[in-house]
DOSETOR-511325 format. One record per residue: x, y, z of N, C-alpha, C in turn; residue in three letters. Coordinates in pm, 1 decimal, decimal comma. Layout:
N
n.xx  n.yy  n.zz  ca.xx  ca.yy  ca.zz  c.xx  c.yy  c.zz  rest
X  Y  Z  X  Y  Z  X  Y  Z  ALA
...
END
This chain:
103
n.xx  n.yy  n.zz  ca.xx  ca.yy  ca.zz  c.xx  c.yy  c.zz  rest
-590,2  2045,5  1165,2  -619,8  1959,7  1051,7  -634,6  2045,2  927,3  UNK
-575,6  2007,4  854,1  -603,1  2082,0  681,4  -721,2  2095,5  643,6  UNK
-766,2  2219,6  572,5  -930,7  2240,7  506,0  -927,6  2145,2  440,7  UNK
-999,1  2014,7  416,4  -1027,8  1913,9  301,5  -1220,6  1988,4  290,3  UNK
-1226,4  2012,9  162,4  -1381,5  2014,9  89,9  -1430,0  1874,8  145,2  UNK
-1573,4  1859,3  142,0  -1645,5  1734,8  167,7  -1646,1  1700,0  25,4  UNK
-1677,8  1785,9  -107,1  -1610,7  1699,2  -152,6  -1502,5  1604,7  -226,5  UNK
-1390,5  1704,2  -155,0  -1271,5  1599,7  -193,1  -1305,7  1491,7  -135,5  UNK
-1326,7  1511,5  2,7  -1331,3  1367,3  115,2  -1420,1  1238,7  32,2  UNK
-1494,7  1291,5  -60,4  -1640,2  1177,3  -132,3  -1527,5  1149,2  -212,2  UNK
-1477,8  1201,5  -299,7  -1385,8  1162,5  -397,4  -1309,0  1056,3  -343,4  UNK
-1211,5  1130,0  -218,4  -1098,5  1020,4  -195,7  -1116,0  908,4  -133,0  UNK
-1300,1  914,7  -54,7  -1355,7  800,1  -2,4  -1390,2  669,2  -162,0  UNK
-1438,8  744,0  -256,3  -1502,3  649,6  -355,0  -1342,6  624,5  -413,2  UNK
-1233,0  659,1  -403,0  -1163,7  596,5  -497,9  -1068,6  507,5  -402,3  UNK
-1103,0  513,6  -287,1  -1014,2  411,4  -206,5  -1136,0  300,3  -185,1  UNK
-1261,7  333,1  -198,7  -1324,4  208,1  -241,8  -1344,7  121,1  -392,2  UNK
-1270,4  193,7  -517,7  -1274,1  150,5  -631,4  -1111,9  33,3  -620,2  UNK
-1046,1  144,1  -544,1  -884,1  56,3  -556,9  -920,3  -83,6  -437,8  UNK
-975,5  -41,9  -351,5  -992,8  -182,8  -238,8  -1071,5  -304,2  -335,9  UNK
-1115,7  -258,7  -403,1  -1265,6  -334,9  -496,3  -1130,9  -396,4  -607,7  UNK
-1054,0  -345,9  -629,3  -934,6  -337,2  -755,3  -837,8  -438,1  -676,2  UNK
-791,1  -424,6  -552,3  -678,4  -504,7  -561,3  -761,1  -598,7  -461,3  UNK
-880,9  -622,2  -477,4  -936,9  -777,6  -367,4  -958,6  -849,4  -496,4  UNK
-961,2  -772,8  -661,8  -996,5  -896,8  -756,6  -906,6  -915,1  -855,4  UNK
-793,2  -835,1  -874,2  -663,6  -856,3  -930,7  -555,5  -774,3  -871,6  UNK
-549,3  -743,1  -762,1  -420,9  -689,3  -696,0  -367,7  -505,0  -768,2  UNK
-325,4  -437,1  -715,0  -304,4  -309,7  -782,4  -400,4  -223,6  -741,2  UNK
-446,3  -217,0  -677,9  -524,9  -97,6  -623,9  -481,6  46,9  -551,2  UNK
-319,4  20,9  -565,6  -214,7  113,6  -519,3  -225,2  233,3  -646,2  UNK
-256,9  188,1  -777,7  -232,9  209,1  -917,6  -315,3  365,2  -890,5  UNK
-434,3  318,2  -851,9  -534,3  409,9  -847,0  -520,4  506,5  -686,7  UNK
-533,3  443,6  -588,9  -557,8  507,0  -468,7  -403,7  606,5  -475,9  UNK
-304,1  580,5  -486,6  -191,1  673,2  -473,8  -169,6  807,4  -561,7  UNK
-242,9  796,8  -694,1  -272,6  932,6  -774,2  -350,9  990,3  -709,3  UNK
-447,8  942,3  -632,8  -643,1  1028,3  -631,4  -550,7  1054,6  -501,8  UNK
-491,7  1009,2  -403,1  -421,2  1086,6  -270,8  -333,3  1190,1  -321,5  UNK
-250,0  1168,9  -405,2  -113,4  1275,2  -431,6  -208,5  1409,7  -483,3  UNK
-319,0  1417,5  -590,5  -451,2  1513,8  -645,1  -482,5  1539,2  -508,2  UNK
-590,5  1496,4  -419,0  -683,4  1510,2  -361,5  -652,7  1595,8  -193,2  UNK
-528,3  1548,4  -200,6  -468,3  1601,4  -46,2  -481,6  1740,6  -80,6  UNK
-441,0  1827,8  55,7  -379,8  1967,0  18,3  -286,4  2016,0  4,4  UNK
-251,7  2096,8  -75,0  -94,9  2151,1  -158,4  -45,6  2134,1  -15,9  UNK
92,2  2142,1  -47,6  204,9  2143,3  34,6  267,9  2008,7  106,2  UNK
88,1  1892,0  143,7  133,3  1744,3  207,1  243,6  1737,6  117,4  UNK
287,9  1643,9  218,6  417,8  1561,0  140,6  390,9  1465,7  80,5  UNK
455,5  1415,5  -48,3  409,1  1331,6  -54,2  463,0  1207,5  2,0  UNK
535,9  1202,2  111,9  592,3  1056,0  183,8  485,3  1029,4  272,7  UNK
369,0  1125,9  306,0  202,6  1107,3  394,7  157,9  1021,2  259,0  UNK
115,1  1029,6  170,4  40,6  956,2  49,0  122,4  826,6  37,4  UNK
211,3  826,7  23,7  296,0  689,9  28,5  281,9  606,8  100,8  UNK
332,7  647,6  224,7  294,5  587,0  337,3  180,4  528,4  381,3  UNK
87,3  614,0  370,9  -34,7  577,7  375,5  -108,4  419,9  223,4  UNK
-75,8  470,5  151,4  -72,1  387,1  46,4  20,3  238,3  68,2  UNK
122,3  224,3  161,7  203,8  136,8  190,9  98,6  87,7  279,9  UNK
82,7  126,3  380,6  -64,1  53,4  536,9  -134,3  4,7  470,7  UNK
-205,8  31,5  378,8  -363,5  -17,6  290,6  -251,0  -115,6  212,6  UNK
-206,2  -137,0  191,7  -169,0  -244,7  88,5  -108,4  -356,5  210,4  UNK
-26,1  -327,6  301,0  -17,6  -389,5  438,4  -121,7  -469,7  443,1  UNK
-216,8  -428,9  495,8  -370,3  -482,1  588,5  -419,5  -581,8  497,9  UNK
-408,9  -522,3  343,7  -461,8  -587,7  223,4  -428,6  -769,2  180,5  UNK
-301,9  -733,8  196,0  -209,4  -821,2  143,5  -207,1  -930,6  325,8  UNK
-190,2  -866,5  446,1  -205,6  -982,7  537,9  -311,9  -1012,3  504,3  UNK
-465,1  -946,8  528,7  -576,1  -1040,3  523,8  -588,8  -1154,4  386,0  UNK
-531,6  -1161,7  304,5  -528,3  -1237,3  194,5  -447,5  -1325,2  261,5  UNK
-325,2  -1310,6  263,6  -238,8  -1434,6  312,0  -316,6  -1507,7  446,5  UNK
-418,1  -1462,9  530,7  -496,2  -1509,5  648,5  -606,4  -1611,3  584,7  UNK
-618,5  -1501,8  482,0  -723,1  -1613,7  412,3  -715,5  -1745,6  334,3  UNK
-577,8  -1707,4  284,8  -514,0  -1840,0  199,3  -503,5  -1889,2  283,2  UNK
-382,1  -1895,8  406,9  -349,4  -1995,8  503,9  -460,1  -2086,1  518,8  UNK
-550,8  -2043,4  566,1  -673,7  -2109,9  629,5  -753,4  -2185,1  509,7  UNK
-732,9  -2173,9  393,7  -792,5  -2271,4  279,9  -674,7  -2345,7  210,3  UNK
-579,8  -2318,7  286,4  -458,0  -2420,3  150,0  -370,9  -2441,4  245,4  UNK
-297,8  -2540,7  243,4  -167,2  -2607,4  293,5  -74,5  -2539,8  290,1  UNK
32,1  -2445,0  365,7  125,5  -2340,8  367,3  232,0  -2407,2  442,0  UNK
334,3  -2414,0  357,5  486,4  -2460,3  379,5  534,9  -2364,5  439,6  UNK
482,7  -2334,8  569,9  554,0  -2203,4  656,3  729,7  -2177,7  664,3  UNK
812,3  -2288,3  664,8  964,1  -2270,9  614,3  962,8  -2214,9  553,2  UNK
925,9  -2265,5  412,7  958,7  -2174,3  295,8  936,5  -2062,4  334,8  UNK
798,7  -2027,0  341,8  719,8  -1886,1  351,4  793,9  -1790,5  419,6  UNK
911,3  -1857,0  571,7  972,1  -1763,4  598,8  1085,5  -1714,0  531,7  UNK
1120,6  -1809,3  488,7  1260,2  -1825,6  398,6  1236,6  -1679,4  302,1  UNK
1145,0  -1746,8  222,2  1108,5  -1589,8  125,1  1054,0  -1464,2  221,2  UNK
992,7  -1459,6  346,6  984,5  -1360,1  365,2  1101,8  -1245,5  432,0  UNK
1194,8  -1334,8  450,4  1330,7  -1330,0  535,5  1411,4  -1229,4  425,4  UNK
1400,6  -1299,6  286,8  1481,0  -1281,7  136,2  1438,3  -1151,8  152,5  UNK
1313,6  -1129,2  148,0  1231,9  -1045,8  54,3  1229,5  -915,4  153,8  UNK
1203,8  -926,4  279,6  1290,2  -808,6  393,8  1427,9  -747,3  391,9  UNK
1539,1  -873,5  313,7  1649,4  -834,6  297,1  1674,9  -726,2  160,8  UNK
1582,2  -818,1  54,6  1607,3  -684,0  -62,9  1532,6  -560,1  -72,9  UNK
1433,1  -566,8  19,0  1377,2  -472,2  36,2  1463,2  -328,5  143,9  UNK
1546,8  -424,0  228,8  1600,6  -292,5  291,6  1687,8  -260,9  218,9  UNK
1808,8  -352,4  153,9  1903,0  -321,1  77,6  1846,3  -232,5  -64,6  UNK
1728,5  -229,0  -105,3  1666,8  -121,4  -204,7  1660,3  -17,1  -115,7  UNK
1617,2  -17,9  -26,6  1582,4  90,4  48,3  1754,5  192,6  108,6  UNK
1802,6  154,2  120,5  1936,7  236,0  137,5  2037,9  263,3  13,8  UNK
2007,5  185,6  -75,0  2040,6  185,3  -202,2  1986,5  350,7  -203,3  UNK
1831,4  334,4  -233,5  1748,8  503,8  -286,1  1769,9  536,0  -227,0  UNK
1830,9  554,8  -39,0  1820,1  706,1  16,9  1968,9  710,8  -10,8  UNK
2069,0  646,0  -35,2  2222,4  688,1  -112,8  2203,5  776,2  -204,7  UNK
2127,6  703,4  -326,4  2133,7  790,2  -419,3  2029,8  892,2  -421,5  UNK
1973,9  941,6  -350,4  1839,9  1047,8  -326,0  1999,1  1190,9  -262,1  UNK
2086,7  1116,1  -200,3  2136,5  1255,8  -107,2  2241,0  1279,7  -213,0  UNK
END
């Protein structure tokens, strides 16, 4: 495991609790938690570990919200797949798009 200081670890603990606090009351908490990871790690991580990681927390984030809506509002699950179907599609087609133009 990499030397992390205790206190980087306070740092990168309080700012993944400022961004969780950030995107449970207007969304964007990626804004913050993905700088204080790319700073806070140790030289050399990659940064596709900070990303990634920053992708899971916004994951977990974003289902438990949609768990929570479901269960207080009426959800046109068709649709919902419909767009989530779309939205898998442009997302991979972005995604091979950038690793084209990355090589």
């Amino acid at each position: 495991m990499p030397d992390i200081s205790l206190t980087t670890v306070l740092v990168l603990c309080a700012a993944a609790l400022a961004a969780g606090w950030i995107d449970a009351v207007v969304g964007g908490g990626g804004l913050l938690l993905l700088p204080a990871m790319l700073l806070g790690l140790p030289a050399g991580t990659p940064a596709a570990y900070a990303l990634g990681t920053n992708k899971a927390v916004a994951i977990v984030g974003t289902t438990g919200a949609a768990v929570t809506y479901a269960r207080k509002a009426p959800v046109d699950v068709r649709l919902a797949v419909r767009i989530g179907l779309a939205a898998l599609a442009g997302s991979t087609a972005g995604a091979f798009v950038a690793a084209g133009l990355s090589t």
